[in-house]
C-alpha positions as CSV (number, residue, x, y, z in Angstrom):
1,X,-13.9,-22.3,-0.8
2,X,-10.5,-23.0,-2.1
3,X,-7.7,-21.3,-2.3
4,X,-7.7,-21.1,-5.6
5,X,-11.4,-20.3,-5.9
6,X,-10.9,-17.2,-3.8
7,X,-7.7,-15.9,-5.9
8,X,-9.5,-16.3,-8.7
9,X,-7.7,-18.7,-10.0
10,X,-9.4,-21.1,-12.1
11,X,-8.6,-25.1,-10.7
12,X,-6.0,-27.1,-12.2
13,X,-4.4,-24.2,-14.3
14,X,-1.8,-23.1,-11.5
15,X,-1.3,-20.2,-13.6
16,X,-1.5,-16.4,-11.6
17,X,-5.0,-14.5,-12.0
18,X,-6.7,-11.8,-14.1
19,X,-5.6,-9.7,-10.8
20,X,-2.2,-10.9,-10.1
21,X,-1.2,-10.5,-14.1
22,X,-2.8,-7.0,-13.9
23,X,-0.9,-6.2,-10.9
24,X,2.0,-7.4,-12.3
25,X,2.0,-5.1,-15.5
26,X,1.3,-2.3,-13.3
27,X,4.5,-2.6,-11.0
28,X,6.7,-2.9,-14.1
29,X,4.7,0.2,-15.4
30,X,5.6,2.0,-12.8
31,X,9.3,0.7,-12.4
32,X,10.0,1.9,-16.5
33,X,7.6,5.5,-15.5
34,X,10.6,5.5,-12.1
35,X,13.3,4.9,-14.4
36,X,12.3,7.5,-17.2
37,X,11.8,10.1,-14.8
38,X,14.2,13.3,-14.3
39,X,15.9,13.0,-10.9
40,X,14.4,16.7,-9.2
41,X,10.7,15.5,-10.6
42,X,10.7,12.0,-9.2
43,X,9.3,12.5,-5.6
44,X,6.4,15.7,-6.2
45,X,5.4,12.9,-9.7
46,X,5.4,10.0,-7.6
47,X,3.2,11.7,-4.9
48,X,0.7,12.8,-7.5
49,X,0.3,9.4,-8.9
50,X,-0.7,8.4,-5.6
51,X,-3.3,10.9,-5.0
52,X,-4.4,10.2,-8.5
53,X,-4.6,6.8,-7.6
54,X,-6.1,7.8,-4.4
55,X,-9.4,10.0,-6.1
56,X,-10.2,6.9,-8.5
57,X,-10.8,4.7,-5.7
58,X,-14.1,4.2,-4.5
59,X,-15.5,6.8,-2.0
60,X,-15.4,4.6,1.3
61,X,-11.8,3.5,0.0
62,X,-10.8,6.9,-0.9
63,X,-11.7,8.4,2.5
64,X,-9.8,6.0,4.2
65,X,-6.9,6.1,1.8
66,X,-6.7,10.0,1.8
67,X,-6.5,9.9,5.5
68,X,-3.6,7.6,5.6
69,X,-1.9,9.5,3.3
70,X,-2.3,12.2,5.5
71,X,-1.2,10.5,8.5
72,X,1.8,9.2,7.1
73,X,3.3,12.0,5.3
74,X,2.5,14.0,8.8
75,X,4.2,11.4,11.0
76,X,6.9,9.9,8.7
77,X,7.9,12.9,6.3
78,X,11.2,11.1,5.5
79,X,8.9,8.5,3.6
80,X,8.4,8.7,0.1
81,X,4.8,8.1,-1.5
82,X,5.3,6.1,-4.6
83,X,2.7,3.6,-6.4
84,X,3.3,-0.2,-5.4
85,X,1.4,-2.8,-7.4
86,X,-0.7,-0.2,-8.7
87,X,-1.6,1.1,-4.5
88,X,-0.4,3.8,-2.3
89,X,2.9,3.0,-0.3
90,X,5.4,5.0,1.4
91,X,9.0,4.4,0.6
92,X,12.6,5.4,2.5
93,X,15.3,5.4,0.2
94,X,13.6,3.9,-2.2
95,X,12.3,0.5,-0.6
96,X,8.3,0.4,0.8
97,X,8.0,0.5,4.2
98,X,4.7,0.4,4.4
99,X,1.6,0.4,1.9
100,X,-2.6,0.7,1.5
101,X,-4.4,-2.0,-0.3
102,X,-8.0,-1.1,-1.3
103,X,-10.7,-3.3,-0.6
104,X,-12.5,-2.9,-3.4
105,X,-9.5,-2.9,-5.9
106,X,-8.9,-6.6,-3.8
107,X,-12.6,-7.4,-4.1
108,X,-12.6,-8.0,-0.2
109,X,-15.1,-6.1,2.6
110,X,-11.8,-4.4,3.9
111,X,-8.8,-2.8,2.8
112,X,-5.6,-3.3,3.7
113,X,-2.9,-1.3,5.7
114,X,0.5,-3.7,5.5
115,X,4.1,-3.1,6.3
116,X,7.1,-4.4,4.9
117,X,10.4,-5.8,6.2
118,X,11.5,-2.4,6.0
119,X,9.7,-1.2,9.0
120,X,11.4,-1.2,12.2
121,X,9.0,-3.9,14.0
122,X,11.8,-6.8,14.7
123,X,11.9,-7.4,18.8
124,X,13.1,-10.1,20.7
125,X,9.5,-11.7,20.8
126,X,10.0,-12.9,16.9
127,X,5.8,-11.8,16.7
128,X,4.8,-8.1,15.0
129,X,2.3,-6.9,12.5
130,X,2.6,-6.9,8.5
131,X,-0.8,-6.1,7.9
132,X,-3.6,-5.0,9.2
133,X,-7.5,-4.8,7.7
134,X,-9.4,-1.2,7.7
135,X,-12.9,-1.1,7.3
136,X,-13.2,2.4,8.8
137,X,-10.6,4.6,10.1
138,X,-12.2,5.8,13.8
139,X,-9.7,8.4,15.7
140,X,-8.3,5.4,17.7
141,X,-7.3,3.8,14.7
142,X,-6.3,6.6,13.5
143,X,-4.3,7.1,16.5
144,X,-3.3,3.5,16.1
145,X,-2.0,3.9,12.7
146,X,0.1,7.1,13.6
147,X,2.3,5.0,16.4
148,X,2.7,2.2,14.1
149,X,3.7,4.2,11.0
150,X,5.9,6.0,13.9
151,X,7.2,3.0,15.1
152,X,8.1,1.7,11.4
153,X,10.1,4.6,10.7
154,X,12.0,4.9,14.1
């Protein structure tokens, strides 16, 4: 299968997809929703779209998604939920440190939980994570996921 074919890109139009466009209106959505908002609303609005965008995902989705949520707002309280692309991600000052892809959103068998440049990964070894697939969320993943969101943020 191509590249292409898997994007859903149809060959020879080099053009983005149906699901790249859509993603694309949604993050300048959210960006003019940001910019209209009243300073002292902006973080308890921004963390109710994500839930919101958390309950209309599909159950398996959702359950993981709600318990990342829960993770990192427990181990990184000085991140920010806020919507990115149209998917939960948690922000510092503003800029994602880390964020949760749904699978069936993506139309893959997994979702996605992905870091930024913003997380605090860099080591002398010039080799660390940026994403990471979640089919399930078992208590050492979970356990997994809290030292890496830890990790980001130290």
């Amino acid at each position: 299968m191509s590249a292409n074919t898997r994007t859903g890109r149809t060959r020879g139009t080099g053009g983005f997809s149906e699901e790249e466009r859509a993603a694309m209106k949604e993050r300048a959505a959210e960006l003019k929703k940001e910019a209209t908002r009243g300073r002292g609303d902006k973080a308890a609005a921004a963390e109710r779209d994500v839930l919101s965008k958390i309950a209309e995902m599909e159950p398996s989705d959702r359950a993981v998604a709600e318990r990342i949520h829960a993770i990192v707002t427990t181990s990184a309280p000085e991140l920010s939920p806020k919507l990115w692309y149209g998917q939960p991600a948690y922000a510092r000052d503003g800029k994602v440190v880390c964020f949760f892809r749904s699978g069936h959103h993506d139309k893959e068998p997994y979702s996605t939980l992905g870091f930024t440049k913003e997380a605090n990964f860099a080591d002398d070894s010039g080799l660390w994570p940026t994403s990471f697939a979640v089919a399930e969320l078992s208590e050492k993943a979970a356990k997994t996921i809290t030292a890496l969101v830890t990790k980001a943020v130290s």
